[in-house]
N, C-alpha and C positions, 0 to 999 in steps of 0.2 A: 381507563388505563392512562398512567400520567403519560406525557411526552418525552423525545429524548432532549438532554438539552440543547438550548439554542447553540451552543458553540458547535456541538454536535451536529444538529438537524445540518446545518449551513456547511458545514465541509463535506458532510455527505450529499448534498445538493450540486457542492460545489465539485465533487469528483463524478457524482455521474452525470450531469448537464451541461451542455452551453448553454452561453446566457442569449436569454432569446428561445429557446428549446421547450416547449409546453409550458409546465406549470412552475418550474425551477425561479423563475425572475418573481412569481406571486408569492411564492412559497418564502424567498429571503425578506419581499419588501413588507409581505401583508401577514407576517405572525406564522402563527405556528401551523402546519398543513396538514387537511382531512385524511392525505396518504397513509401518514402515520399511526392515525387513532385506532385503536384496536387491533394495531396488526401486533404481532411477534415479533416485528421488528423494536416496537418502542420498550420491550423488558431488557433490564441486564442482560448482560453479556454473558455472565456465571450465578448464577441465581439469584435470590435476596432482591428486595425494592430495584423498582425502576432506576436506570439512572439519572433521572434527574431528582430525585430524593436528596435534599439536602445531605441530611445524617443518614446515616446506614453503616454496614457490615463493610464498606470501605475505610471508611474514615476511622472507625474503633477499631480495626486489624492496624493503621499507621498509628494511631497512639498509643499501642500496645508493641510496633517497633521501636517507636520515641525511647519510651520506656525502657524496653530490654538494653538498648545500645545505653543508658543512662543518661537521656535527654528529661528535661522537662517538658511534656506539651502542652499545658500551662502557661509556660513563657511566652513573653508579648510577640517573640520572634516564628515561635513554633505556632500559637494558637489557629492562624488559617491553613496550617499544612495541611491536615488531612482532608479537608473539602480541597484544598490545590492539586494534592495528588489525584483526587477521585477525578476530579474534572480534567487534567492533565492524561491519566490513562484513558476517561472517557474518547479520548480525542486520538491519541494514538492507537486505537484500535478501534476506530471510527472504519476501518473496511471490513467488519464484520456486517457492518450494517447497510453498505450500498447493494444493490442491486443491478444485477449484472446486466438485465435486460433492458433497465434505464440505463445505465451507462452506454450500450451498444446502440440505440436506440436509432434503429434503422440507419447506422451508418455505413452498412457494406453494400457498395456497388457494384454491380457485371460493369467491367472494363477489361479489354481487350489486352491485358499487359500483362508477361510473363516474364519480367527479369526483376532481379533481386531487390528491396524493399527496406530500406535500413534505417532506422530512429535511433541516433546513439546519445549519449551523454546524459541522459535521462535520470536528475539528483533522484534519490531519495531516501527516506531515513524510517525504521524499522526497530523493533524490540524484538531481542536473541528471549528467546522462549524457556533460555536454561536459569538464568541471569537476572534477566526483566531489565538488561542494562541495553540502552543504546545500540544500533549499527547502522552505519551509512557507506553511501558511495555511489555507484553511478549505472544504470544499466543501459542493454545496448541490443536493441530487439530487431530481427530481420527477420522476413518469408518471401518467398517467390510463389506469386498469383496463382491461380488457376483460375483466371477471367472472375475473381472477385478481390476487392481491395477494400480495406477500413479505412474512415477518415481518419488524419493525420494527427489530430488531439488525443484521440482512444486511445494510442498504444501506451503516452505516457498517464493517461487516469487507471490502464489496466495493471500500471506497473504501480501505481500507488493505492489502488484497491487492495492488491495481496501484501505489500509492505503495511499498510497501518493494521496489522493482525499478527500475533504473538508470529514468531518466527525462527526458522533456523535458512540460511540462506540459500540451502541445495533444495529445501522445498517451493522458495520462494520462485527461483530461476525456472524450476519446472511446472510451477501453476502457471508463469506465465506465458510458456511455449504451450501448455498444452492448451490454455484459454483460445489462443487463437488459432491452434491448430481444431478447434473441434467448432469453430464457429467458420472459418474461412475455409477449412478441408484444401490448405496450398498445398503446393507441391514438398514446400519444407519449412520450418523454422529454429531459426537460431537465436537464443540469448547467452547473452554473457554479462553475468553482475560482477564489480569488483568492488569491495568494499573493508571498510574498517571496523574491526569490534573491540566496544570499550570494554568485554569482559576478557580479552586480551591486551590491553595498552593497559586500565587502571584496576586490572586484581590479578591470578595468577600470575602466566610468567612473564607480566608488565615488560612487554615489545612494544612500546610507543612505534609507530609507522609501518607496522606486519599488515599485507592487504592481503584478503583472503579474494581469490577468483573462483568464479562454479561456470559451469557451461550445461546450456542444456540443446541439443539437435533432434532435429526431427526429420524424417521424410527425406530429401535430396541433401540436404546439411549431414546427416548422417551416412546414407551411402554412398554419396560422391566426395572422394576427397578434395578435389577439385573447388565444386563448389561451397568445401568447408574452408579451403586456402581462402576463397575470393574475400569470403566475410571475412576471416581475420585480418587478411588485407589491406579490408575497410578501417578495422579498427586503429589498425596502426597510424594510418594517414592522419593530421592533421585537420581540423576541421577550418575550412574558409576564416579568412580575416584574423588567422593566429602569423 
């Protein structure tokens, strides 16, 4: 079973590990890793050859867009697109391929804390799944304990695990509350994504600067309005050193 590719293997390495973390620092400096070899994880994403196959059933579908739009792919300009595109998508839906259990990898600890828990500002950028075009912006994750707490890098690798996977952004905000509502069992969680989609600024009814927001609540977020005020609260504020 071939490998995924290198650009590939190393982001997925790179979002569920720190460095220093088991086998993650072997895996980027010493080649290609045994984790990989024969699992399910190293085939396509959508059938046909591996992805690290040069040529394949990617690259003949974009010469065959070339085409229809009346491009040459031929041309000295086009002729690396379609291995660019293949390796470009490989990479943006590179969180099909992490592993959630390395990613968490024993980072929840019993600590004695029950008040609210906020990572905001959190970039990240995402393919609309109707489109295949672009969407970015910023998410903004909180829960309140229940004498377990995740380390503080997780929450933004858990938010880029479900963005680098086709997407519409109301399912994204709520993989990411329920992710950790089903690992930490808090009392509640709230996220809030806001973001921009280029199949609203550059095709339909081209609104250049329309931000689409989703909210997803759980557990005391949801039936305290109280402590749904607090978190918005949060968000409004200004973050230190602005």
């Amino acid at each position: 079973m071939s490998q995924l590719p290198e650009h590939v293997r190393q982001l997925v390495a790179e979002i569920e590990t720190e460095i220093g973390e088991g086998q993650a620092v072997a895996d980027l400096e010493g080649g290609p890793s045994d984790r990989y070899a024969g699992s399910d994880r190293t085939r396509a994403i959508v059938g046909g050859p591996s992805l690290a196959e040069p040529h394949g059933p990617v690259e003949d579908a974009v010469r065959e867009i070339l085409v229809e739009i009346g491009e040459d792919p031929d041309r000295e300009g086009l002729r690396g697109t379609p291995d660019r595109v293949h390796r470009m998508y490989a990479e943006l839906t590179a969180g099909y391929h992490v592993d959630p259990e390395r990613l968490v990898n024993g980072a929840i600890f019993e600590v004695p804390y029950s008040e609210m828990v906020i990572v905001r500002d959190i970039p990240f950028y995402s393919l609309c799944e109707h489109h295949l075009l672009p969407f970015f912006g910023t998410a903004a994750v909180a829960y309140i304990p229940r004498g377990r707490v995740i380390g503080l890098s997780k929450i933004p690798r858990i938010v880029e695990m479900f963005a680098r996977r086709l997407q519409v952004q109301e399912r994204l905000t709520q993989q990411v509350a329920d992710f950790l509502n089903d690992r930490l069992n808090p009392q509640g969680v709230g996220v809030v994504i806001e973001a921009n989609h280029l199949c609203a600024t550059m095709r339909g009814i081209r609104k250049p600067g329309t931000i689409m927001t989703t909210a997803a609540v759980l557990g005391l977020f949801r039936t305290r309005d109280r402590t749904r005020a607090e978190f918005y609260s949060h968000l409004a504020r200004r973050p230190p050193g602005e």
